[in-house]
PyMOL Python script that loads the backbone (N, CA, C, O; Angstrom):
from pymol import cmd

cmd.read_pdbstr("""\
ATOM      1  N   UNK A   1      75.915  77.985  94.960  1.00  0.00           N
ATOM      2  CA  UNK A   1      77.071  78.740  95.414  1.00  0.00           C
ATOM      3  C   UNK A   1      77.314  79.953  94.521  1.00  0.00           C
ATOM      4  O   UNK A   1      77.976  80.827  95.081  1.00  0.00           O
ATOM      5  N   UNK A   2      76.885  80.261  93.080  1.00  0.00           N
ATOM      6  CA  UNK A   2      77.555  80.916  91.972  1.00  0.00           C
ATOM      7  C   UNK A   2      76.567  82.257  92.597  1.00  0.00           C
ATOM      8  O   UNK A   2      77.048  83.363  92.845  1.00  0.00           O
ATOM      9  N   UNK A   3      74.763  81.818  92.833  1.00  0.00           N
ATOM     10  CA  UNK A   3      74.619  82.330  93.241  1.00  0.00           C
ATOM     11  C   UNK A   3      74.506  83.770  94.457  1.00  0.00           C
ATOM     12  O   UNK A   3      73.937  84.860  94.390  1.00  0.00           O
ATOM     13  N   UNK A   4      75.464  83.015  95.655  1.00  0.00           N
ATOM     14  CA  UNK A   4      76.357  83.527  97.134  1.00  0.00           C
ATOM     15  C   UNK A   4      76.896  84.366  96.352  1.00  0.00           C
ATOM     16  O   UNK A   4      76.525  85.538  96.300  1.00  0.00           O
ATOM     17  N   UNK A   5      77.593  84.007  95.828  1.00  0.00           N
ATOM     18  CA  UNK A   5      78.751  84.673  95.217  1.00  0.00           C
ATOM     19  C   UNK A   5      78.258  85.548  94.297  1.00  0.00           C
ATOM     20  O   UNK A   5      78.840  86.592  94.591  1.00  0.00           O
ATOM     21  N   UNK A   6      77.555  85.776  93.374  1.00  0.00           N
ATOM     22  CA  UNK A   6      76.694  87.080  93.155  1.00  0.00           C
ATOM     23  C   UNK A   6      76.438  87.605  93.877  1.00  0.00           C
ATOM     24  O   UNK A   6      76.932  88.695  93.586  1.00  0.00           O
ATOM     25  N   UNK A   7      75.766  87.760  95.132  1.00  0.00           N
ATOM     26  CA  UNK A   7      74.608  89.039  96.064  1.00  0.00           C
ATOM     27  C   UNK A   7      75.592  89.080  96.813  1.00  0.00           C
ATOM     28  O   UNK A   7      75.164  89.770  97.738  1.00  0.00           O
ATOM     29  N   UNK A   8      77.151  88.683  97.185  1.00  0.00           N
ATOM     30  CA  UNK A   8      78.146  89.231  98.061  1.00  0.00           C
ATOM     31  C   UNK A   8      78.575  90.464  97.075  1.00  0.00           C
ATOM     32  O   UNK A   8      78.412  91.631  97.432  1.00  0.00           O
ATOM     33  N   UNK A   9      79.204  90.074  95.656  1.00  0.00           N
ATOM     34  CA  UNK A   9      79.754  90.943  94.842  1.00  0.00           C
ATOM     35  C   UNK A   9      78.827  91.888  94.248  1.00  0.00           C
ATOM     36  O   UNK A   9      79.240  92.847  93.597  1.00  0.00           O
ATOM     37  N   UNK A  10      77.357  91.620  94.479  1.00  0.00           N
ATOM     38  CA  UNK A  10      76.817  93.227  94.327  1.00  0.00           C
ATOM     39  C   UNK A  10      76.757  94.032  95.628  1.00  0.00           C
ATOM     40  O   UNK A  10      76.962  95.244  95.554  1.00  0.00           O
ATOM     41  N   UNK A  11      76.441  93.355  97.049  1.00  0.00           N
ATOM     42  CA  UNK A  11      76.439  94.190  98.120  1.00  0.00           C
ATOM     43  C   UNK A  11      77.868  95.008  98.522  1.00  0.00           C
ATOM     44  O   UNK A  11      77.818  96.079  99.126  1.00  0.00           O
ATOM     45  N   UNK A  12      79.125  94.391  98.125  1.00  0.00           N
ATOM     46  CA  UNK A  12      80.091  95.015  98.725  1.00  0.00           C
ATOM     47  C   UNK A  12      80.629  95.359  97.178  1.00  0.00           C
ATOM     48  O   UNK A  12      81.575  94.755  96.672  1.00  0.00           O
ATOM     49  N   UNK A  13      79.787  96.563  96.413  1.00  0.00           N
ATOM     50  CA  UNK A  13      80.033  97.195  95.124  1.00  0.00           C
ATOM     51  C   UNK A  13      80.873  96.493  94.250  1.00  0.00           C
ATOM     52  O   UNK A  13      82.017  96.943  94.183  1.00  0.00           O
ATOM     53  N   UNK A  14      80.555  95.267  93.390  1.00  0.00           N
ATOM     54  CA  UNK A  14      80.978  94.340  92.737  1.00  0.00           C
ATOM     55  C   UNK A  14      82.805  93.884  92.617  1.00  0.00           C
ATOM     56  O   UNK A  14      83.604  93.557  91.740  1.00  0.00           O
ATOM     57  N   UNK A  15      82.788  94.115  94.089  1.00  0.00           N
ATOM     58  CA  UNK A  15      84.301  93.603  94.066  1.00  0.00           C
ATOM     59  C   UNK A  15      84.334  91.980  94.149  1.00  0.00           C
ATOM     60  O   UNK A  15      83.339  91.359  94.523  1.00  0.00           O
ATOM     61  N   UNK A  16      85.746  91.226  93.713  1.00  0.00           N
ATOM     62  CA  UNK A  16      85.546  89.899  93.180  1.00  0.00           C
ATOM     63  C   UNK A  16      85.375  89.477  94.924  1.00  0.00           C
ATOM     64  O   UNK A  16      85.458  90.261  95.869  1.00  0.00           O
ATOM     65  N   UNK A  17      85.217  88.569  94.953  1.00  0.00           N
ATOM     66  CA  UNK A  17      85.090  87.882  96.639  1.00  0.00           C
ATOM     67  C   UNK A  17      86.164  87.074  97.050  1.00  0.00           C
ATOM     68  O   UNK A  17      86.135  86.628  98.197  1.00  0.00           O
ATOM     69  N   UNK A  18      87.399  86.727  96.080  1.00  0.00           N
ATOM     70  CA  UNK A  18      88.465  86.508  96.531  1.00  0.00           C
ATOM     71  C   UNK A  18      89.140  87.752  96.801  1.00  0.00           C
ATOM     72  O   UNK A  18      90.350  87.538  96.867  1.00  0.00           O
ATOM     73  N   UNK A  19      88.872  88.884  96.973  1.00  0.00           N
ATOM     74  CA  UNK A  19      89.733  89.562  97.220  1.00  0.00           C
ATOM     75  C   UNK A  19      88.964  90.519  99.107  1.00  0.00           C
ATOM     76  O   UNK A  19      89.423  91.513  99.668  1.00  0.00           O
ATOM     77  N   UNK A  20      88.165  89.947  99.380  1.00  0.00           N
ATOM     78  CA  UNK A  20      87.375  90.278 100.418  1.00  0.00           C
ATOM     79  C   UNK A  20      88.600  89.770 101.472  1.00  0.00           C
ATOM     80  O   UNK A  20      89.178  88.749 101.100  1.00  0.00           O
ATOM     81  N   UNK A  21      89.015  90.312 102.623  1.00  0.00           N
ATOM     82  CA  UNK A  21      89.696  90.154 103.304  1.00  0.00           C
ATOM     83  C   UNK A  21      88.583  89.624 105.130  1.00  0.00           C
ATOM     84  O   UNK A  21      88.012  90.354 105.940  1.00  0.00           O
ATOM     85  N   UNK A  22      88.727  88.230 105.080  1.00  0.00           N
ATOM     86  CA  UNK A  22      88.062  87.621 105.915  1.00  0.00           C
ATOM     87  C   UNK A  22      88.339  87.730 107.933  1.00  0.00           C
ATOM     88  O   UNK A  22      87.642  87.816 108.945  1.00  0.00           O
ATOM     89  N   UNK A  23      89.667  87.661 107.591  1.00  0.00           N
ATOM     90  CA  UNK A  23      90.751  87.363 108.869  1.00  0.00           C
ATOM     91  C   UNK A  23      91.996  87.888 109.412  1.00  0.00           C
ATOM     92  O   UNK A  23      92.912  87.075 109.286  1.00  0.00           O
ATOM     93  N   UNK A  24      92.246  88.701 109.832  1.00  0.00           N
ATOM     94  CA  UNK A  24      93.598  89.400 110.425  1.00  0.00           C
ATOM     95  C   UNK A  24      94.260  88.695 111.188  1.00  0.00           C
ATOM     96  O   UNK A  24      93.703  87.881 111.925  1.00  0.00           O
ATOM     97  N   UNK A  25      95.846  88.896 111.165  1.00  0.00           N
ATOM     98  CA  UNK A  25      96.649  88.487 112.344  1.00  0.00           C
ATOM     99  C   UNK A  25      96.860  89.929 113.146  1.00  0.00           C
ATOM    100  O   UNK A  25      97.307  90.988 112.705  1.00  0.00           O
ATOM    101  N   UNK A  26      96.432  89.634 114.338  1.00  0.00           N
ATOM    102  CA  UNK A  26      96.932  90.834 115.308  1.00  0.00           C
ATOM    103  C   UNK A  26      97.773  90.711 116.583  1.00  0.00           C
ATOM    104  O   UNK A  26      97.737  90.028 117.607  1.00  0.00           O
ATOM    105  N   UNK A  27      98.706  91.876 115.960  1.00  0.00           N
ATOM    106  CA  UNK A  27      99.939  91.966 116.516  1.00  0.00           C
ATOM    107  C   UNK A  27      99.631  92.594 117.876  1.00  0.00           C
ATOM    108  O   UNK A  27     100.290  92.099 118.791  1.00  0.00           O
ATOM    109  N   UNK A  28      98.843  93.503 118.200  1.00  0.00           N
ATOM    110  CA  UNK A  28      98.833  94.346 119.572  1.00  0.00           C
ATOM    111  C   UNK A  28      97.678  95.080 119.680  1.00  0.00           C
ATOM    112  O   UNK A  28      97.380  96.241 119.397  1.00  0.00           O
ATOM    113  N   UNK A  29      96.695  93.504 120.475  1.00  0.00           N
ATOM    114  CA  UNK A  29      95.159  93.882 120.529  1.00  0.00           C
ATOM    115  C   UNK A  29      94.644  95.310 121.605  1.00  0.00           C
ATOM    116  O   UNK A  29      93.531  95.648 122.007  1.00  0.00           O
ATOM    117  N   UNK A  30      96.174  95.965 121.837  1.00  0.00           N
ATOM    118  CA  UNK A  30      95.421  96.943 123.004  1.00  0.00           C
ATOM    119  C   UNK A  30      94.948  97.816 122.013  1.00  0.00           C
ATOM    120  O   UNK A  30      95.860  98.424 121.454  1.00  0.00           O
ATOM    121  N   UNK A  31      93.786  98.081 121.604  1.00  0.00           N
ATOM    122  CA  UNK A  31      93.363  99.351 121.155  1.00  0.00           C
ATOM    123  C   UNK A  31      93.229 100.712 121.874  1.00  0.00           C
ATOM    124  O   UNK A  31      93.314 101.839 121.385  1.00  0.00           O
ATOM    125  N   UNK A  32      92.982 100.311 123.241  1.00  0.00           N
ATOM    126  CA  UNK A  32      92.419 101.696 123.707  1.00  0.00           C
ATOM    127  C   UNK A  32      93.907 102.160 123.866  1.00  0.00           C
ATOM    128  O   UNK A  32      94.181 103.321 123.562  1.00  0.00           O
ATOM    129  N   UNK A  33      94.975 101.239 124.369  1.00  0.00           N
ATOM    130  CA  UNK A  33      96.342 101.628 124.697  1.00  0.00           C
ATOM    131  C   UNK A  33      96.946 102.940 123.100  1.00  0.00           C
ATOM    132  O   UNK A  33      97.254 104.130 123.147  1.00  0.00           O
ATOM    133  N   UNK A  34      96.884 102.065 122.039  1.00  0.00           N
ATOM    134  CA  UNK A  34      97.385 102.571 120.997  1.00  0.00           C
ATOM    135  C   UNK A  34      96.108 104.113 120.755  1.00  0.00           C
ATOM    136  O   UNK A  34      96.484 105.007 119.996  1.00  0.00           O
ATOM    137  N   UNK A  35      94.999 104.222 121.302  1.00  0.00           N
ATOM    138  CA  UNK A  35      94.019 105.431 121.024  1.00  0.00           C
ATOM    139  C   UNK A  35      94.667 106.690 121.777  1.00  0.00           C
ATOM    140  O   UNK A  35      94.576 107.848 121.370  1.00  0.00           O
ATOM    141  N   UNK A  36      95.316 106.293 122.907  1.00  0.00           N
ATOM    142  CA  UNK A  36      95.446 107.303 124.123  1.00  0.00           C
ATOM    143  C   UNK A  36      96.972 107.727 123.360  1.00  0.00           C
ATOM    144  O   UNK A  36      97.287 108.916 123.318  1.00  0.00           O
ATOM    145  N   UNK A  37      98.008 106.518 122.688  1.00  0.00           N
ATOM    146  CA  UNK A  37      99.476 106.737 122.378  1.00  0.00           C
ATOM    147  C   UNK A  37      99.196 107.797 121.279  1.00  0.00           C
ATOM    148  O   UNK A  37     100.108 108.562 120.967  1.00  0.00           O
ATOM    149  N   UNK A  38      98.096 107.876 120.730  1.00  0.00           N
ATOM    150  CA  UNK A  38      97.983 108.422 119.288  1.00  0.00           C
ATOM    151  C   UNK A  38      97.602 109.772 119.661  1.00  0.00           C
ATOM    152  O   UNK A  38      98.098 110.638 118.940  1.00  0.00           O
ATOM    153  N   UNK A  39      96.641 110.291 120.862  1.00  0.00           N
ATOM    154  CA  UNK A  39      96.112 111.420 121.086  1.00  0.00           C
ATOM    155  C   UNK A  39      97.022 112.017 121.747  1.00  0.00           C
ATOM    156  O   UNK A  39      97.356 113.122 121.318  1.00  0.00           O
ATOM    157  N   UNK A  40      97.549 111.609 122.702  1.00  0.00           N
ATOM    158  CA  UNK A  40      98.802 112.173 123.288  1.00  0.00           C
ATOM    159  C   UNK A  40     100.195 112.730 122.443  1.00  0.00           C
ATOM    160  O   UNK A  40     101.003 113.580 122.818  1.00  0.00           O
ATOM    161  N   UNK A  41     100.179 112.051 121.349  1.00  0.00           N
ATOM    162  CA  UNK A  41     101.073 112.718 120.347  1.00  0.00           C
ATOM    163  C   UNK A  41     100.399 113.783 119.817  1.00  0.00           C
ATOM    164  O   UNK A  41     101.058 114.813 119.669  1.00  0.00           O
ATOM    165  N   UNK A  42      98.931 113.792 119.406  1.00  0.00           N
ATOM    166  CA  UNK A  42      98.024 114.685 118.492  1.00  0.00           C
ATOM    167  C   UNK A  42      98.640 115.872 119.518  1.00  0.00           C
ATOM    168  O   UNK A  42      99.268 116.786 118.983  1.00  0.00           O
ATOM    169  N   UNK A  43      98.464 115.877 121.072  1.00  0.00           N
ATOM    170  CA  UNK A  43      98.634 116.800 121.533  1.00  0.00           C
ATOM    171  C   UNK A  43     100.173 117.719 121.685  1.00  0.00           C
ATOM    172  O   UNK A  43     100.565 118.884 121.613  1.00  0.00           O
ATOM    173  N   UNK A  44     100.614 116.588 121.894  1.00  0.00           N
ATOM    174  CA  UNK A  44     102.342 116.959 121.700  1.00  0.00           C
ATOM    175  C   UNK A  44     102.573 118.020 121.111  1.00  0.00           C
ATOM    176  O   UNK A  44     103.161 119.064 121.395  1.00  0.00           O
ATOM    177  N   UNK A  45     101.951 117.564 120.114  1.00  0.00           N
ATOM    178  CA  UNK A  45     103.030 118.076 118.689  1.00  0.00           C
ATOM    179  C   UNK A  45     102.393 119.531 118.438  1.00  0.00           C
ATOM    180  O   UNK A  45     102.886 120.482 117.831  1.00  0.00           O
ATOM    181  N   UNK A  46     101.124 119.419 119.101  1.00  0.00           N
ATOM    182  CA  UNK A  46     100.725 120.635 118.357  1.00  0.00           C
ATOM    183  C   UNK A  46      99.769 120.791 117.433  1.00  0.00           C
ATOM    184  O   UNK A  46      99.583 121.880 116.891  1.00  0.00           O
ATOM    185  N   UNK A  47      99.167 119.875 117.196  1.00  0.00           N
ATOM    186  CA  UNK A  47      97.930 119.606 115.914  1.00  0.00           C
ATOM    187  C   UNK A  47      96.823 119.760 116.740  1.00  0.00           C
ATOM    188  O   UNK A  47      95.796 119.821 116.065  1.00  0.00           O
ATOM    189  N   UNK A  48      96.601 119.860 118.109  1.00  0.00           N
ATOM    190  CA  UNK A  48      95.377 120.169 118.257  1.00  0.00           C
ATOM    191  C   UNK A  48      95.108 121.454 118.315  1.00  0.00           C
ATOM    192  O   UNK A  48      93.972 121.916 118.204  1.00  0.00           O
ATOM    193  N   UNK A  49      95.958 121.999 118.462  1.00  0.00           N
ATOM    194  CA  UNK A  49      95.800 123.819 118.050  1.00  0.00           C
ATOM    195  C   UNK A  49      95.312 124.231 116.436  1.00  0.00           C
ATOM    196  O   UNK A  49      94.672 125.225 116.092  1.00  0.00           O
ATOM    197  N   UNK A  50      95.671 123.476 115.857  1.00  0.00           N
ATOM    198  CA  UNK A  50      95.978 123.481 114.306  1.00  0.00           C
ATOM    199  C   UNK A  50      94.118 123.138 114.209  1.00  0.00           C
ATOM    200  O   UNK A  50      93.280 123.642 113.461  1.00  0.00           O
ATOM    201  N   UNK A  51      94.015 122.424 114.947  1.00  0.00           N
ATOM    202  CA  UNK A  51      92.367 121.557 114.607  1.00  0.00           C
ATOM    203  C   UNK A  51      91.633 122.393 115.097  1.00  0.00           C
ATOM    204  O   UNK A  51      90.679 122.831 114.455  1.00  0.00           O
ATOM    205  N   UNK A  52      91.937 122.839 116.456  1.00  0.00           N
ATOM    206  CA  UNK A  52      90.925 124.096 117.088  1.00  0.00           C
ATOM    207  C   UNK A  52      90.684 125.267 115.671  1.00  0.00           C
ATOM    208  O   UNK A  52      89.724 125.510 114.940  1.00  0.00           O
ATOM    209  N   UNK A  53      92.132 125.805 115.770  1.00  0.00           N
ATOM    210  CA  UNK A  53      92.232 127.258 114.765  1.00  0.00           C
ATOM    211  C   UNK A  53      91.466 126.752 113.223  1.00  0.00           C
ATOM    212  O   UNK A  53      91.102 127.625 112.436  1.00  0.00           O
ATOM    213  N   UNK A  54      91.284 125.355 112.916  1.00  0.00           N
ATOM    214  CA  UNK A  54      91.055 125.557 111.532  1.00  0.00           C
ATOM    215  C   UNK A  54      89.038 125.368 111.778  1.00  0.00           C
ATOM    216  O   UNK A  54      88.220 125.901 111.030  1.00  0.00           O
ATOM    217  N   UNK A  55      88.677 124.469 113.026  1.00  0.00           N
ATOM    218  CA  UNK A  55      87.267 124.762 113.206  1.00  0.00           C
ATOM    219  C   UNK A  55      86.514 126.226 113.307  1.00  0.00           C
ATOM    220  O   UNK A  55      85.409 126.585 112.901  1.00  0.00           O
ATOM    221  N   UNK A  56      87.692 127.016 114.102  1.00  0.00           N
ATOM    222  CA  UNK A  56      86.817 128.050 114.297  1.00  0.00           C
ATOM    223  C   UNK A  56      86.524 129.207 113.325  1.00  0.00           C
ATOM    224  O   UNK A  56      85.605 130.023 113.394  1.00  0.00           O
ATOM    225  N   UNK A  57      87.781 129.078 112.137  1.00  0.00           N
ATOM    226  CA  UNK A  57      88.238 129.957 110.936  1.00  0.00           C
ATOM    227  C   UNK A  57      86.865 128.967 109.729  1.00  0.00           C
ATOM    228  O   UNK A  57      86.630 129.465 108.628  1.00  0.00           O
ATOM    229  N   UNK A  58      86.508 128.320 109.937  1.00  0.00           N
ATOM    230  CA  UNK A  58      86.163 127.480 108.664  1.00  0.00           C
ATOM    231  C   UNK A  58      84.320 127.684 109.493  1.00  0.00           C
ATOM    232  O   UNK A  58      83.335 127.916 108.792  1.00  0.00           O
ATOM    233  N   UNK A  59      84.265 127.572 110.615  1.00  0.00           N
ATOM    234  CA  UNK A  59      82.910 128.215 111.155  1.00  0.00           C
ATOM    235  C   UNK A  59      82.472 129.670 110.963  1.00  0.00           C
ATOM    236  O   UNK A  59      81.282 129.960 111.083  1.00  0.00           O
ATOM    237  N   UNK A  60      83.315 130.514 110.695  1.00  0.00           N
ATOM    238  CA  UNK A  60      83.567 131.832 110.632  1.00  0.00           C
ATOM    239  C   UNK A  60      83.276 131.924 109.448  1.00  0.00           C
ATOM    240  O   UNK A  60      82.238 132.508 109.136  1.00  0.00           O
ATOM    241  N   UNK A  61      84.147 131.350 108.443  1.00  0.00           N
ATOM    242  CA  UNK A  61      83.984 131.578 107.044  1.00  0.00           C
ATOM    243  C   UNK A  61      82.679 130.895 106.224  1.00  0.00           C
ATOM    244  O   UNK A  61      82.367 131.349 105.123  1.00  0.00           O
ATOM    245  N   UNK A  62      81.970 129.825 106.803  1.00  0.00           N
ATOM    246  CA  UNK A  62      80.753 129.326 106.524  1.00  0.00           C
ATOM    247  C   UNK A  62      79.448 130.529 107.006  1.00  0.00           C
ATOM    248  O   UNK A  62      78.434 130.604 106.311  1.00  0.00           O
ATOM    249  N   UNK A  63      79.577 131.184 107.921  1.00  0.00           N
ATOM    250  CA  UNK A  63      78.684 131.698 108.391  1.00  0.00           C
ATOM    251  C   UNK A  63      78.789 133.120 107.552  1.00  0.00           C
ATOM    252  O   UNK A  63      77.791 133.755 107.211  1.00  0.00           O
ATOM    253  N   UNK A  64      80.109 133.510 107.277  1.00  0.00           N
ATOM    254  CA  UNK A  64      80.488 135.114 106.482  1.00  0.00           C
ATOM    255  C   UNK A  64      79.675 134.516 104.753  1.00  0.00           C
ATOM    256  O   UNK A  64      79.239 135.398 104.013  1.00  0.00           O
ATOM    257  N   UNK A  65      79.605 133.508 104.452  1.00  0.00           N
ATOM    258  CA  UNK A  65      79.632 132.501 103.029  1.00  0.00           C
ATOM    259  C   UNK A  65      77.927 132.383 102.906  1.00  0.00           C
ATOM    260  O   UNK A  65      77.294 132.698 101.898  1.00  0.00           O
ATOM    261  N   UNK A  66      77.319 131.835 104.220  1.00  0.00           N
ATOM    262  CA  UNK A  66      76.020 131.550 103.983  1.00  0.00           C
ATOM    263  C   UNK A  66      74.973 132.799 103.276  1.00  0.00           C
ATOM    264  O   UNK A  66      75.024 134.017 103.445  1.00  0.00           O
ATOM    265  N   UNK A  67      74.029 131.977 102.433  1.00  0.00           N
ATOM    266  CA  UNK A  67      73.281 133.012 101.671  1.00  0.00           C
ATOM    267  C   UNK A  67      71.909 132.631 102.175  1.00  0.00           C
ATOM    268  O   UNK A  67      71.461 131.487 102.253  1.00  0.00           O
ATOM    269  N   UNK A  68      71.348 133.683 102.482  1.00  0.00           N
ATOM    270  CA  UNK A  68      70.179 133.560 103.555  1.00  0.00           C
ATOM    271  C   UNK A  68      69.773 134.282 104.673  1.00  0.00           C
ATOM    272  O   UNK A  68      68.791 133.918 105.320  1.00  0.00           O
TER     273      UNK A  68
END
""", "prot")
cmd.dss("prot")
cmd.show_as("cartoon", "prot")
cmd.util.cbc("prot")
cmd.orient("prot")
């Protein structure tokens, strides 16, 4: 067993293995429900403008940046 318990705590970067979290309680298995509640706010609010404007400024500025 001491063994197990070595090659777990080197594969998951020597964390102790009591502290490995095995099992969740879940409160509200709709995921896709809570994916669509989450994007629909992204859009709301206004952050997908924010995400557009910062891809196309940060594509712009990589390409003005590149040496070559």
């Amino acid at each position: 067993m001491n063994y197990f318990n070595d090659l777990i705590s080197q594969a998951l970067g020597n964390l102790p293995v009591n502290s490995i979290v095995l099992a969740q309680n879940i409160t509200n298995p709709d995921v896709v429900g809570q994916m669509a509640k989450t994007w629909n706010h992204f859009v709301q609010t206004g952050q997908i403008w924010a995400l557009l404007i910062g891809l196309v400024i940060g594509y712009i500025f990589r390409n003005l940046t590149k040496y070559g």
